[in-house]
C-alpha positions in Angstrom: -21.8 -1.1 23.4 -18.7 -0.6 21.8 -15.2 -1.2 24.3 -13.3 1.8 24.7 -11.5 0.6 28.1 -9.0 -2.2 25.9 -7.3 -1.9 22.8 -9.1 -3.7 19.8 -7.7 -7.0 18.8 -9.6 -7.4 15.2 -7.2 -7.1 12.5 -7.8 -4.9 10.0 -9.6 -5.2 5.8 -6.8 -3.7 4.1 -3.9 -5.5 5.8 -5.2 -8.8 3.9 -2.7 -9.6 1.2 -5.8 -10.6 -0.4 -7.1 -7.1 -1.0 -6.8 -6.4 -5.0 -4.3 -3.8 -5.7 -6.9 -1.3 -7.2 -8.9 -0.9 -3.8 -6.0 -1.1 -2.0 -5.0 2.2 -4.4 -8.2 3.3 -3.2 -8.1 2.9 0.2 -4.3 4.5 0.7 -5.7 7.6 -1.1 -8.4 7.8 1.3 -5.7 7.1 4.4 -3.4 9.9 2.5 -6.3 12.3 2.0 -7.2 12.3 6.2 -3.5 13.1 6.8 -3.6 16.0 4.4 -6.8 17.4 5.5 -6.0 17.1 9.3 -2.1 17.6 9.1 -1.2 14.5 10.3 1.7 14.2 8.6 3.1 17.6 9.8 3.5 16.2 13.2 5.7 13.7 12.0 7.8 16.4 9.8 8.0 18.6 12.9 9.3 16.0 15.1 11.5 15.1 12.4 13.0 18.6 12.1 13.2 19.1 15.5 15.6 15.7 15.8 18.0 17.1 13.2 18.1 20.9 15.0 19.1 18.7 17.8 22.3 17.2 16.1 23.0 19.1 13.1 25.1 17.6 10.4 24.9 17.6 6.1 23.1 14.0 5.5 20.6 12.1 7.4 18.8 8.7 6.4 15.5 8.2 7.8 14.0 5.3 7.5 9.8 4.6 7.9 8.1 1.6 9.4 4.7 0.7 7.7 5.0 3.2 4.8 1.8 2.7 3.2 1.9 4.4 0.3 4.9 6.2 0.6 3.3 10.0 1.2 4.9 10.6 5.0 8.5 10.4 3.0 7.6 12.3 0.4 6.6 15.5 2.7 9.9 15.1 4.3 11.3 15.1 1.2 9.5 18.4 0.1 10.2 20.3 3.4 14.1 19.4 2.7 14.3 20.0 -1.3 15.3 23.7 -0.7 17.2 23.2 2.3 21.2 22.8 2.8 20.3 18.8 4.5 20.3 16.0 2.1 18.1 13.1 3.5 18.5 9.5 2.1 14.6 8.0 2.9 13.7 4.5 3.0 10.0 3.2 3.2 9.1 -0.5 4.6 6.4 -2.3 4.1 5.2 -5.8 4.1 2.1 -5.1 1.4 4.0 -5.7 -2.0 1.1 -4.4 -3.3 1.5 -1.3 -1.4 4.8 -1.2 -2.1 4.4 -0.8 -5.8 2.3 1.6 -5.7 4.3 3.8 -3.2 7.2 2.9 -5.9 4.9 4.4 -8.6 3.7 7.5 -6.5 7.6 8.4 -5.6 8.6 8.5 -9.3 9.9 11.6 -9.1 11.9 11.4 -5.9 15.3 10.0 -6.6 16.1 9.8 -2.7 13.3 7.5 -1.9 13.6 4.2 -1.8 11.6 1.3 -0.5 12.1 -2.5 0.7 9.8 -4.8 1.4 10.0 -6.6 4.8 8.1 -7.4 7.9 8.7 -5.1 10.6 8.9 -8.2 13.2 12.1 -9.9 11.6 14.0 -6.9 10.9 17.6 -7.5 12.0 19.2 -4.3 13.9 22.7 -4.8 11.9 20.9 -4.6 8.3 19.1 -1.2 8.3 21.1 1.4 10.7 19.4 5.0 10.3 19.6 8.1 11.7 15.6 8.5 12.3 13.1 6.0 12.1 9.4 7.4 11.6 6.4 5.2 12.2 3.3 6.7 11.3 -0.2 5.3 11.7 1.6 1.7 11.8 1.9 0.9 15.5 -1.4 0.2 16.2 -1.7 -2.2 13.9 0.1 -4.4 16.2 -0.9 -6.2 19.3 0.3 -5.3 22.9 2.7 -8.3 22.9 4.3 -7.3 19.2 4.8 -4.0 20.0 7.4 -4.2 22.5 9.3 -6.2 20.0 9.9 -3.9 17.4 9.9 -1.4 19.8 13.2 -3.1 20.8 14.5 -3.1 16.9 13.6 0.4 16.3 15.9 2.1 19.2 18.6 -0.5 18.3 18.2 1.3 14.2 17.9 4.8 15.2 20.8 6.3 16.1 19.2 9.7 17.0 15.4 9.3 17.9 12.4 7.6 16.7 9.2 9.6 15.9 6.0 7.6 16.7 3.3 9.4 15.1 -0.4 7.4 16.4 -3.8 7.5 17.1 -5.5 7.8 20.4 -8.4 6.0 21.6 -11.8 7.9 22.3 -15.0 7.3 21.7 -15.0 11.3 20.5 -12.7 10.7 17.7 -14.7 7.4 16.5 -17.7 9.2 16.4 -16.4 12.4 14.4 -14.7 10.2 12.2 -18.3 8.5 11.5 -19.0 11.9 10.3 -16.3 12.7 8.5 -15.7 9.3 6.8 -19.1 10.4 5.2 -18.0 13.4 2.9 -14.3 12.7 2.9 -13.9 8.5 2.7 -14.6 7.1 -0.5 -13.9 3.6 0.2 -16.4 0.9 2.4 -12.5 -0.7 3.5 -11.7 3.0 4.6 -14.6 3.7 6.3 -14.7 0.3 8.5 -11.0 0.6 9.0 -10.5 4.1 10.2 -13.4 3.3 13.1 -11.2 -0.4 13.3 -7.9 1.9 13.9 -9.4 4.0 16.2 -10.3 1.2 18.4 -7.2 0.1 18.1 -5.4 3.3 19.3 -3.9 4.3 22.2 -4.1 6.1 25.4 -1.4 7.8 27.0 -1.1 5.6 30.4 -0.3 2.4 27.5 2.5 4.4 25.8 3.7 5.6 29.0 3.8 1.6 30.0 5.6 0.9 26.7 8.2 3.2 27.3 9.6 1.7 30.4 10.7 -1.4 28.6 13.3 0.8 26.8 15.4 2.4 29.7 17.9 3.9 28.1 16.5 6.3 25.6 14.4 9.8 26.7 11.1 10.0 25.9 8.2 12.4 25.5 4.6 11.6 24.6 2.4 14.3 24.1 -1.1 14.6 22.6 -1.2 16.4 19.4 -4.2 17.7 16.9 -6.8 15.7 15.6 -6.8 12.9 18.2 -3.0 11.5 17.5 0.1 11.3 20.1 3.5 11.9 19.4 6.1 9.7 21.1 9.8 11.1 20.9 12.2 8.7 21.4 16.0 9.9 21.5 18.6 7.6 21.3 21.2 10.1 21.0 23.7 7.7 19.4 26.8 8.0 17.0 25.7 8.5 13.5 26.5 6.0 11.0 25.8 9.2 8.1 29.0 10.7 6.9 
């Protein structure tokens, strides 16, 4: 009987370092092609746009936590190509693997960048942004990491943080047994989309997370297919010019 009540603690396949690059390929295409097929990216975009109709200026850099395969920034760079904003983008990641092939995919997108580091030891002072995105990346992380880069991200952000993740139902895992069958192409995507799902969220845990960061407002709200959207605003100076 599977244990919807608690978050999962298994890690999961593809965050070995051991995982050869070509399935890892693999397996980010099948994590890219969900997001495209049930817009989970657009929330992310939204909540990005909103932020910046919230404190409108010329230049913004956002930076994203756990960037996979670098598609999230490259639809926010599409939705602002024809649009009088310019964003600097920064994708982090602790895969170098991943990070090569995000590199590779983002060829043609001059204002991308991405570093390599582990979200747990960033340092505050070293990576200031206007936006900090995490997408799909949070629940990766156990209930006593989170709070600590929870802590980093509102101390980098200097208007919000967009928390983009998945919530925890036993409906979701058992559509996405469904749809892993016709849409997942990988044995790694498969087992880790039902792994992540497990690992998710409910809105009672985020609420709980939130009260460790006092002075920021938040809003957490469920969104289409089975994610929640956590709004952080910091609502600080900007460090863009």
């Amino acid at each position: 009987m599977i244990n919807f009540i608690h978050r999962n603690t298994d890690p999961e396949l593809m965050d070995d370092p051991n995982v050869p690059e070509a399935v890892l390929r693999k397996v980010l295409e099948d994590i890219s092609r969900v997001n495209r097929l049930l817009n989970g990216n657009r929330i992310t975009v939204r909540a990005v746009e909103q932020l910046i109709k919230e404190t409108p200026r010329d230049k913004y850099t956002i930076v994203d936590m756990g960037c996979g395969d670098g598609q999230m920034l490259r639809e926010v760079a599409d939705f602002y190509r024809n649009k009088d904003i310019e964003v600097r983008l920064v994708g982090i990641d602790l895969s170098e693997k991943g990070i090569q092939i995000a590199q590779e995919l983002s060829k043609g997108y001059p204002e991308i960048q991405f570093l390599r580091q582990d979200i747990l030891k960033l340092k505050a002072e070293a990576l200031q942004c206007d936006i900090l995105l995490c997408t799909l990346t949070m629940h990766h992380f156990s209930n006593t990491e989170i709070p600590i880069f929870l802590d980093q991200f509102v101390k980098l952000a200097n208007l919000g943080v967009v928390i983009n993740d998945l919530q925890r139902s036993k409906v979701a895992y058992y559509l996405f047994k469904l749809f892993s069958i016709i849409f997942i192409k990988t044995d790694i995507g498969r087992l880790d989309g039902l792994t992540s799902i497990k690992s998710g969220f409910l809105k009672d845990e985020l609420t709980a997370f939130s009260k460790a960061i006092p002075n920021a407002y938040h809003s957490v709200h469920y969104k289409w297919a089975f994610r929640y959207l956590w709004l952080i605003r910091t609502n600080r100076p900007s460090v863009t010019k």
